[in-house]
ChimeraX commands (.cxc) that place a marker at each C-alpha (Angstrom):
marker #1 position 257.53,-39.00,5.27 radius 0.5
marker #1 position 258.91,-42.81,6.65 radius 0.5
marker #1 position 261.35,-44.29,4.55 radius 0.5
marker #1 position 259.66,-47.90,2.82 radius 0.5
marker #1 position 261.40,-49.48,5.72 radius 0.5
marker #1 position 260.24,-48.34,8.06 radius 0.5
marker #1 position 256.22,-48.52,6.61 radius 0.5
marker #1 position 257.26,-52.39,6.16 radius 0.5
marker #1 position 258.02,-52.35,9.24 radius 0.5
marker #1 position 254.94,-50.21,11.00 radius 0.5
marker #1 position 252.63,-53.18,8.77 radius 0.5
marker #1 position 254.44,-56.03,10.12 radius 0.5
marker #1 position 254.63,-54.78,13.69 radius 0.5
marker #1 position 250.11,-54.33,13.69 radius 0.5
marker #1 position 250.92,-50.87,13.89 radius 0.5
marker #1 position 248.51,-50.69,10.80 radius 0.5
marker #1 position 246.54,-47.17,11.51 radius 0.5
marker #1 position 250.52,-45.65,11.46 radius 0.5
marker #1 position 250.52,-46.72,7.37 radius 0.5
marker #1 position 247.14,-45.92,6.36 radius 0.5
marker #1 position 248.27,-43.34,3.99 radius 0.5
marker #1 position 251.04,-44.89,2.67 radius 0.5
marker #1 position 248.79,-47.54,1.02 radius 0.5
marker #1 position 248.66,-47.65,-2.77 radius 0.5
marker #1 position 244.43,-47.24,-3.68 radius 0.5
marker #1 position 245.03,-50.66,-5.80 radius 0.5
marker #1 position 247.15,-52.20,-3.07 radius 0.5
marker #1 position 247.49,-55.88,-3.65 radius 0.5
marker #1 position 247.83,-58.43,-0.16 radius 0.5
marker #1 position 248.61,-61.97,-0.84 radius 0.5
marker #1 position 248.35,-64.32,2.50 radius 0.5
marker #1 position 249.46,-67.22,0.69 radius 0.5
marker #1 position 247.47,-70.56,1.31 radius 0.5
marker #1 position 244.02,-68.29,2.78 radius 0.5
marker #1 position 243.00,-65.10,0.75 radius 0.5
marker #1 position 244.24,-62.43,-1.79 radius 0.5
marker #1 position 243.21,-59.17,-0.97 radius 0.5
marker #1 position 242.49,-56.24,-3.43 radius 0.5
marker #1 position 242.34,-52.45,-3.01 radius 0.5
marker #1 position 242.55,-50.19,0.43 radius 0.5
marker #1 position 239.23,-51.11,1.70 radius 0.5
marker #1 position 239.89,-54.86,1.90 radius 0.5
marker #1 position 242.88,-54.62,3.25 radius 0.5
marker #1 position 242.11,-51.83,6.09 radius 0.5
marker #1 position 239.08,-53.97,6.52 radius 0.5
marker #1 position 241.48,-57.03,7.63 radius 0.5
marker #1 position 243.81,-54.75,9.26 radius 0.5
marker #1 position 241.33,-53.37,11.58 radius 0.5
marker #1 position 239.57,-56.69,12.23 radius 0.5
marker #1 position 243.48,-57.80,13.36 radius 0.5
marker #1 position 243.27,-55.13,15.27 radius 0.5
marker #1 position 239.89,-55.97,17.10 radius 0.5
marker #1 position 241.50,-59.33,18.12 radius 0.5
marker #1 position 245.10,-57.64,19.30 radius 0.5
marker #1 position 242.77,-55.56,22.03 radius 0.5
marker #1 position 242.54,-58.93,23.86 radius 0.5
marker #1 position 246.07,-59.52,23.09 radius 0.5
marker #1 position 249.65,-59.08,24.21 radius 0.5
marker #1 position 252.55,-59.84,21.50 radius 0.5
marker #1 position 256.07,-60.10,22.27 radius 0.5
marker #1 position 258.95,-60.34,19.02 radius 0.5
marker #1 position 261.16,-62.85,19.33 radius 0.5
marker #1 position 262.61,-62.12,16.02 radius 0.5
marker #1 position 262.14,-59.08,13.74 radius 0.5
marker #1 position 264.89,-59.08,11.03 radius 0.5
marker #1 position 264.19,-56.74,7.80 radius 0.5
marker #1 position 266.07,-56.39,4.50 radius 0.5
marker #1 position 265.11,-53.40,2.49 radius 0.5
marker #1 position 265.99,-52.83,-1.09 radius 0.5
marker #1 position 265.50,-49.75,-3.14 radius 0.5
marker #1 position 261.45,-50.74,-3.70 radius 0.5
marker #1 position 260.88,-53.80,-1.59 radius 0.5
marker #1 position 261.54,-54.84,2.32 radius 0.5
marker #1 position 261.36,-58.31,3.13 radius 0.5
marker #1 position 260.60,-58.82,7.23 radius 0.5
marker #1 position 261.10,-62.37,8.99 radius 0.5
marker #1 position 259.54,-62.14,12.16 radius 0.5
marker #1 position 258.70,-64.78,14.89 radius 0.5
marker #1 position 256.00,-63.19,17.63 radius 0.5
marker #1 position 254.39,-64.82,20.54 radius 0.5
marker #1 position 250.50,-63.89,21.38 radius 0.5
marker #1 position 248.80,-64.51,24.51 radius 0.5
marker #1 position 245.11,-63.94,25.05 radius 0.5
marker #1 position 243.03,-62.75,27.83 radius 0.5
marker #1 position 242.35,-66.44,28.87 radius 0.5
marker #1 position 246.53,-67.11,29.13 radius 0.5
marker #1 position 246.27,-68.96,25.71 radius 0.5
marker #1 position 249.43,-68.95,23.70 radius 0.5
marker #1 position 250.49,-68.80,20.00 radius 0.5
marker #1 position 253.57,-68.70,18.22 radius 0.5
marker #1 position 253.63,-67.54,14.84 radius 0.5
marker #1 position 256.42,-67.37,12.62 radius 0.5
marker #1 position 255.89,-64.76,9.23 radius 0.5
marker #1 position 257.53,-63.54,6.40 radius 0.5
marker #1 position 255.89,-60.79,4.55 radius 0.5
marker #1 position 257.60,-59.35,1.44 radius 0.5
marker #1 position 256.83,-55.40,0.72 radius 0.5
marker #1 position 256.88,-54.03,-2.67 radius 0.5
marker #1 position 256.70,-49.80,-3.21 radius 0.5
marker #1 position 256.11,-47.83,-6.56 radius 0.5
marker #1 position 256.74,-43.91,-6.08 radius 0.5
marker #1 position 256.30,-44.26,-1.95 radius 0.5
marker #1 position 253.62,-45.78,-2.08 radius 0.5
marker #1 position 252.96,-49.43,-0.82 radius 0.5
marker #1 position 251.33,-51.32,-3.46 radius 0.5
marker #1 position 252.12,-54.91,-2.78 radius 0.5
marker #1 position 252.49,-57.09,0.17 radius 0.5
marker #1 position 252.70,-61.26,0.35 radius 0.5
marker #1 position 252.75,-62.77,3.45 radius 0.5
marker #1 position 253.84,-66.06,4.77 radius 0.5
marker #1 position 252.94,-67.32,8.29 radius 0.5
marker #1 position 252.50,-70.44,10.14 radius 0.5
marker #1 position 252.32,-71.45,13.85 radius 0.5
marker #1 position 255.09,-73.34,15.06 radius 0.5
marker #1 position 255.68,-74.90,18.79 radius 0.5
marker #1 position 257.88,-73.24,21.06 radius 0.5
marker #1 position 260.27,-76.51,20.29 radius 0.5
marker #1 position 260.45,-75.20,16.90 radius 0.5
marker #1 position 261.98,-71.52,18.02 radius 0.5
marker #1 position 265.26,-71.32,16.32 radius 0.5
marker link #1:1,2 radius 0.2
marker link #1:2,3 radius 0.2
marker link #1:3,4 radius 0.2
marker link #1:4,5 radius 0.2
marker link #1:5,6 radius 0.2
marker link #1:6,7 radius 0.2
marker link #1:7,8 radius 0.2
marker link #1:8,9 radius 0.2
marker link #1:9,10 radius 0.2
marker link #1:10,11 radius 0.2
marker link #1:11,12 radius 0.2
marker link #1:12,13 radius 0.2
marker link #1:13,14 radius 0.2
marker link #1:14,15 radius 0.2
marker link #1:15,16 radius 0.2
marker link #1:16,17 radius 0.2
marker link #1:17,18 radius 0.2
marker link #1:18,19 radius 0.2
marker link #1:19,20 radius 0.2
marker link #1:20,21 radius 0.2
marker link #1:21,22 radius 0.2
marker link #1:22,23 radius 0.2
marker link #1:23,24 radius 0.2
marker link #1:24,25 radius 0.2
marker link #1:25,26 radius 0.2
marker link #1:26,27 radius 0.2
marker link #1:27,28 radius 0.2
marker link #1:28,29 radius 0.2
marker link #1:29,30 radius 0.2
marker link #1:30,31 radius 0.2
marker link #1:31,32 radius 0.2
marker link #1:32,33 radius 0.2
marker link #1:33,34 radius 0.2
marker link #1:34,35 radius 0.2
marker link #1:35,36 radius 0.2
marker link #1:36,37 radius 0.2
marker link #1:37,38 radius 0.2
marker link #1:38,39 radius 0.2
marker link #1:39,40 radius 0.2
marker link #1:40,41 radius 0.2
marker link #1:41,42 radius 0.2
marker link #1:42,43 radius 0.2
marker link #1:43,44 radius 0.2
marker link #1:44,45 radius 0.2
marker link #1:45,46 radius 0.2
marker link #1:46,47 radius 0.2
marker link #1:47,48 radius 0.2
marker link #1:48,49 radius 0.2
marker link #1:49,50 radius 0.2
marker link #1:50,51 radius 0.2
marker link #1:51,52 radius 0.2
marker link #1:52,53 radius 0.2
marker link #1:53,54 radius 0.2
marker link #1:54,55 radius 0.2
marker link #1:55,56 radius 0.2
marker link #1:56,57 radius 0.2
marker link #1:57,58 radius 0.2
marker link #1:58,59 radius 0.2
marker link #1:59,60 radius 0.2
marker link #1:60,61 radius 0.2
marker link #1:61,62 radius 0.2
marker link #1:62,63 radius 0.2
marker link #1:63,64 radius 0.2
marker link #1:64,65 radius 0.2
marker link #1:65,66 radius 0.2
marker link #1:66,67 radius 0.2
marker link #1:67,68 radius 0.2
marker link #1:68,69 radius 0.2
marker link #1:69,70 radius 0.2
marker link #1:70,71 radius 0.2
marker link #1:71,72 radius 0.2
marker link #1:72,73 radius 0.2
marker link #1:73,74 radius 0.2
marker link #1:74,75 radius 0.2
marker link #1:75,76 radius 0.2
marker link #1:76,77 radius 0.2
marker link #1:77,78 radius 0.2
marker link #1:78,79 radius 0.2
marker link #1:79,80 radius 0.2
marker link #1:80,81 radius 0.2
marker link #1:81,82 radius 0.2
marker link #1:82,83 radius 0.2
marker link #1:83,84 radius 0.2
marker link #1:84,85 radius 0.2
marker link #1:85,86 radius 0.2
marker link #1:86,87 radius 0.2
marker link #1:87,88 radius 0.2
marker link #1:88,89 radius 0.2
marker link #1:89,90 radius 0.2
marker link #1:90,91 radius 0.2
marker link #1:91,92 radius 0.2
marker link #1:92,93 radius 0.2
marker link #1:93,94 radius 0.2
marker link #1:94,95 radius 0.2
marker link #1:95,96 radius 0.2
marker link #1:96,97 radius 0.2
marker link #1:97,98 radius 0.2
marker link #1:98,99 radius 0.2
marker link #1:99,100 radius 0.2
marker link #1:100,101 radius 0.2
marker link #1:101,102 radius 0.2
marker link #1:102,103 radius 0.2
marker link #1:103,104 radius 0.2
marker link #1:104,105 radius 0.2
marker link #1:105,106 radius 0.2
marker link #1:106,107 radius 0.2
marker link #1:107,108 radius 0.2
marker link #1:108,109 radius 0.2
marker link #1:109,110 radius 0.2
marker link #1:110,111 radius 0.2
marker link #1:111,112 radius 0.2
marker link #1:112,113 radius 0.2
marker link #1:113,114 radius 0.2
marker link #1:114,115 radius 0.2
marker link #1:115,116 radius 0.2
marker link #1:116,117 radius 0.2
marker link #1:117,118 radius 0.2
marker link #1:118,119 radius 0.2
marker link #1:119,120 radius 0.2
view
């Protein structure tokens, strides 16, 4: 069985199908500013429709730091996308993880594209 870490981790990297199981059936996600999402089938719903647009996409890290506590890992990440057509995005998240008995049951996430000026 991963450790929370490194289920925090599989989530923020889009390596969503990896975490599946892990989910809590009430699982809470919070992208703050756009939509709260409630229970496993909403949120695998929005994982795999991420998903659908990654297949057109290459994402490098530019940043992937994580802090993990006893039942919550906090991950600040910066990651560049690039579509099919050469288009470029730069997207700078936080996501905050929160796990009862193993399970994830809580995640709030923080993102905003920044210019490639802004890259610390």
């Amino acid at each position: 069985m991963p450790t929370i870490q490194q289920v925090a981790e599989g989530f923020s990297s889009h390596q969503f199908r990896e975490i599946y199981d892990f989910l809590h059936p009430q699982v809470q996600w919070t992208l703050v500013g756009a939509a709260r999402l409630e229970g496993i089938e909403q949120v695998r719903h929005a994982c795999e429709q991420s998903l659908a647009q990654l297949e057109r996409t290459t994402t490098q890290f530019l940043r992937f730091k994580t802090i993990a506590g006893p039942d919550s890992v906090a991950i600040d990440s910066i990651a560049k996308y690039v579509d099919h057509k050469w288009q470029s995005s730069i997207v700078r998240s936080c996501d905050v993880y929160e796990f009862s008995e193993g399970y994830l049951v809580a995640i709030t996430s923080y993102t905003a594209e920044i210019a490639a000026a802004d890259l610390p």
